[in-house]
C-alpha positions in Angstrom: 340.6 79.0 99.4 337.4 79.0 101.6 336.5 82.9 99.9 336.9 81.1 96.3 334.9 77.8 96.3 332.3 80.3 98.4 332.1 82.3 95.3 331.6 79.7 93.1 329.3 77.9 94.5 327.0 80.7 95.5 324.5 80.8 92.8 324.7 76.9 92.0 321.4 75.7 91.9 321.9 71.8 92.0 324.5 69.6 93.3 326.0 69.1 89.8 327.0 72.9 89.5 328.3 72.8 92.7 330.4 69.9 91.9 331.2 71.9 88.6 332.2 75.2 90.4 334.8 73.5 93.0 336.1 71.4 89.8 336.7 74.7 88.2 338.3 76.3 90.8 340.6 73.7 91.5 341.5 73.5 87.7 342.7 77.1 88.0 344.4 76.4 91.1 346.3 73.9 89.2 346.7 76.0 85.9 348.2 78.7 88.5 350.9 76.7 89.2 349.8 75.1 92.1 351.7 71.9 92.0 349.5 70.7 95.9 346.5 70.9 96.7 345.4 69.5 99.9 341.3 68.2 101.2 341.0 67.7 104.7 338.4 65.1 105.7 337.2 64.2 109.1 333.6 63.6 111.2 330.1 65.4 110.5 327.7 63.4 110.5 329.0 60.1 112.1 328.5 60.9 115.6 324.9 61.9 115.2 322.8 64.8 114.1 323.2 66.2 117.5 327.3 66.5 117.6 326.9 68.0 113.7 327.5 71.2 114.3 330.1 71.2 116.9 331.7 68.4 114.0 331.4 71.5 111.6 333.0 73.8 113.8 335.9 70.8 114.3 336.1 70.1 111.1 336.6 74.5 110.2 339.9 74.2 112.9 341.5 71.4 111.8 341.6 73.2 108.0 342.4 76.6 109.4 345.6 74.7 111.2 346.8 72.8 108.2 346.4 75.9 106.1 348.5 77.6 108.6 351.2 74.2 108.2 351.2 74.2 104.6 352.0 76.9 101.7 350.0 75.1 99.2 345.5 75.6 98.8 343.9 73.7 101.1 339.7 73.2 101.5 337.5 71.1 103.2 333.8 70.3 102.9 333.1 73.0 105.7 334.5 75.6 102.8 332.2 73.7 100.1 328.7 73.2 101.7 327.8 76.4 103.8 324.4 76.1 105.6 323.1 78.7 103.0 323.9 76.3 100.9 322.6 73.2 101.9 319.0 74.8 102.9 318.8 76.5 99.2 319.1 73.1 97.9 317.7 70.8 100.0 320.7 68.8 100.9 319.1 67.4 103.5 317.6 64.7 101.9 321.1 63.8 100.0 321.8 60.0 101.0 325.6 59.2 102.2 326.1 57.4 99.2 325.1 60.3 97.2 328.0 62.5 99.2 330.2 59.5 98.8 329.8 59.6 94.5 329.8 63.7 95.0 333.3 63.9 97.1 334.6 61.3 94.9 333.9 62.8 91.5 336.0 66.0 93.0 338.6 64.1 94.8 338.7 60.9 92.0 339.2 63.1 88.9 341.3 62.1 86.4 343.4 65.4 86.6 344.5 64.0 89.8 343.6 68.4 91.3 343.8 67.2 94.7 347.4 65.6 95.7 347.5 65.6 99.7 344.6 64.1 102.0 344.8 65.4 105.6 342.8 62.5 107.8 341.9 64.6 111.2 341.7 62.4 114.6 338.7 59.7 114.1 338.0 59.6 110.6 337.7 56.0 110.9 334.6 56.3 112.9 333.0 58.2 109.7 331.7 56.2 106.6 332.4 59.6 104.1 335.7 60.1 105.4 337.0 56.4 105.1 335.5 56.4 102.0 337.7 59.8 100.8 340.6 58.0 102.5 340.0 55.0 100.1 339.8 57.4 97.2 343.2 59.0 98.1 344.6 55.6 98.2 343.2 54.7 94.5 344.5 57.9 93.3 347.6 58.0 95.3 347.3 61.1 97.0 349.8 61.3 99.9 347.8 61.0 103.2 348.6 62.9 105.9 347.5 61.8 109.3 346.2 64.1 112.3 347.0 62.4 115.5 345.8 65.1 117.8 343.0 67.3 118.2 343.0 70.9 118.6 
């Protein structure tokens, strides 16, 4: 799943196709038969610009283990946003509300692609992740809790 969304967002050159490349892929996930697909959402930024990367890294093994829990695609915003990525276009100056209305539009569609929300160890303490976690409630995503970390 991480290879995919990788190759499909390579090229974008604005958020929008971004947005518009993990869309697509999750669409063919879906036309493939895929019946679950699952977003794991946790910590980046919430704990300062000084814990992000070690959030990152976090983040990467709490999907790697729920991929190797689960026989259904699985992603994460570690597999959407690579730091390639976010230099190329400038990211940094994205607002949290503008991640909040990105990772909604791909978690809120109407084709319901995303079915299971995995909420790792202190997603409260994160604004975007309580906001996904409100998402997968509106939607009615089953929500899977992490209780430990790894």
């Amino acid at each position: 799943m991480r290879e995919r969304i990788g190759l499909a967002v390579k090229n974008a050159k604005s958020i929008a196709e971004v947005k518009e490349g993990v869309l697509l892929v999750l669409k063919e996930l879906k036309n493939q038969g895929n019946r679950r697909i699952g977003y794991v959402s946790g910590l980046i930024t919430s704990e300062g610009s000084e814990n992000m990367a070690k959030n990152v890294q976090r983040l990467v093994k709490f999907t790697d283990f729920v991929r190797s829990q689960n026989n259904f695609p699985i992603f994460s915003p570690t597999d959407v946003v690579s730091d390639e990525l976010f230099e190329r276009l400038g990211l940094e100056e994205f607002q949290k509300t503008d991640w909040e209305k990105f990772w909604r539009d791909i978690l809120g569609t109407e084709e319901k692609y995303v079915t299971d929300m995995f909420m790792t160890p202190r997603w409260e303490a994160s604004r975007g992740a309580s906001d996904e976690h409100a998402v997968a409630k509106e939607v009615g995503m089953q929500i899977h809790y992490l209780i430990e970390e790894i």
